[in-house]
C-alpha positions in Angstrom: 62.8 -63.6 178.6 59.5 -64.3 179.8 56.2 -63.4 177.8 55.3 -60.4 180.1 59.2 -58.8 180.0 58.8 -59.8 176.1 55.6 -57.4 176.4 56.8 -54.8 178.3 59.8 -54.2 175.9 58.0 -54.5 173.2 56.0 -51.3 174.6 59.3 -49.9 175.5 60.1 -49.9 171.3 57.2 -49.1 170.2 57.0 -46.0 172.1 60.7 -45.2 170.9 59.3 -45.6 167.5 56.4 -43.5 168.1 58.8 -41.0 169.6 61.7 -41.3 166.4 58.2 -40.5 164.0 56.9 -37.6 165.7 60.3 -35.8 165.2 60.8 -36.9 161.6 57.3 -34.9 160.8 58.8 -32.2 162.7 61.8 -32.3 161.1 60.0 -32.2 157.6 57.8 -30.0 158.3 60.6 -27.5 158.9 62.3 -28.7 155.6 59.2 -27.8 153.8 59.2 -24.3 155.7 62.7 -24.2 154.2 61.8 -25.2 150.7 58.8 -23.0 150.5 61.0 -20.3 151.1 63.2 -21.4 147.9 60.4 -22.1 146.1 59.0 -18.5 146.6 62.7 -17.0 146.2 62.6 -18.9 143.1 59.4 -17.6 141.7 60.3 -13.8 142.4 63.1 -13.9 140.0 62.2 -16.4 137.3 64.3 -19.7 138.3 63.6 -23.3 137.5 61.6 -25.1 140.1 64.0 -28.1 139.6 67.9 -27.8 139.9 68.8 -31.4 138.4 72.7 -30.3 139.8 72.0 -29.4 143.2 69.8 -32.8 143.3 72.8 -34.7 142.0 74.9 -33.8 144.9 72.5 -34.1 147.6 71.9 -37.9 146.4 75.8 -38.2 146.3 75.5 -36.9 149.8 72.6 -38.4 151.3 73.7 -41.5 150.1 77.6 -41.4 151.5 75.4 -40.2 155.2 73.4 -43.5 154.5 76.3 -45.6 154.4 77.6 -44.1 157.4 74.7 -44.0 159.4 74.5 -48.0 158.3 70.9 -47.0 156.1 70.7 -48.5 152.9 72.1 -45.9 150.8 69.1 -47.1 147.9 66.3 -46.2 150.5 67.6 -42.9 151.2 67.9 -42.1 147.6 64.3 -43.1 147.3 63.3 -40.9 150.3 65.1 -37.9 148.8 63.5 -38.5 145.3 60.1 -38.7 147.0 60.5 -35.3 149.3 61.9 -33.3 145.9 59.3 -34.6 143.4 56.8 -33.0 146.2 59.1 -30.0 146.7 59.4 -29.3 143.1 55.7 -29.5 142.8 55.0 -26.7 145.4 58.0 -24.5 143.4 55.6 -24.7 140.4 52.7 -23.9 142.3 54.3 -21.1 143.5 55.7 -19.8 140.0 52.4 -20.4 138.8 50.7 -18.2 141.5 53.1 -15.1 140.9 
């Protein structure tokens, strides 16, 4: 491959990549719509902001759709861990706000 086809793939990725990341924030940003919802829900009638259960399963999930998908199942634990800790943050905002 010459340096100029090595370039111009190298574009061709990168804008794949650019592409892959604007959906992901699209896609969180939706979770968070989603979550905000719960949180709310959750602060109308009283309920824990964290559900250690329902976390359980979705890293026993997330983790089995890692494998599959050929992710490291450790990073999408992390990723999940990371996206509750901030979910679970805007459930006790919420609480505290009723």
């Amino acid at each position: 491959m010459s340096d100029e086809a090595a370039r111009a793939e190298l574009l061709r990725l990168r804008a794949s990549i650019d592409n892959i990341d604007a959906a992901l924030i699209f896609l969180l940003a939706e979770r968070f719509r989603a979550t905000q919802q719960v949180g709310h829900l959750k602060a109308d009638h009283e309920m824990p902001a964290s559900d250690p259960k329902r976390e359980e399963q979705q890293v026993a999930r997330l983790r089995a759709l890692a494998e599959e998908a050929h992710l490291d199942p450790e990073f999408a634990e992390k990723w999940f861990n990371f996206v509750v800790a901030e979910v679970i943050r805007h459930h006790t905002e919420a609480a505290e706000g009723r």
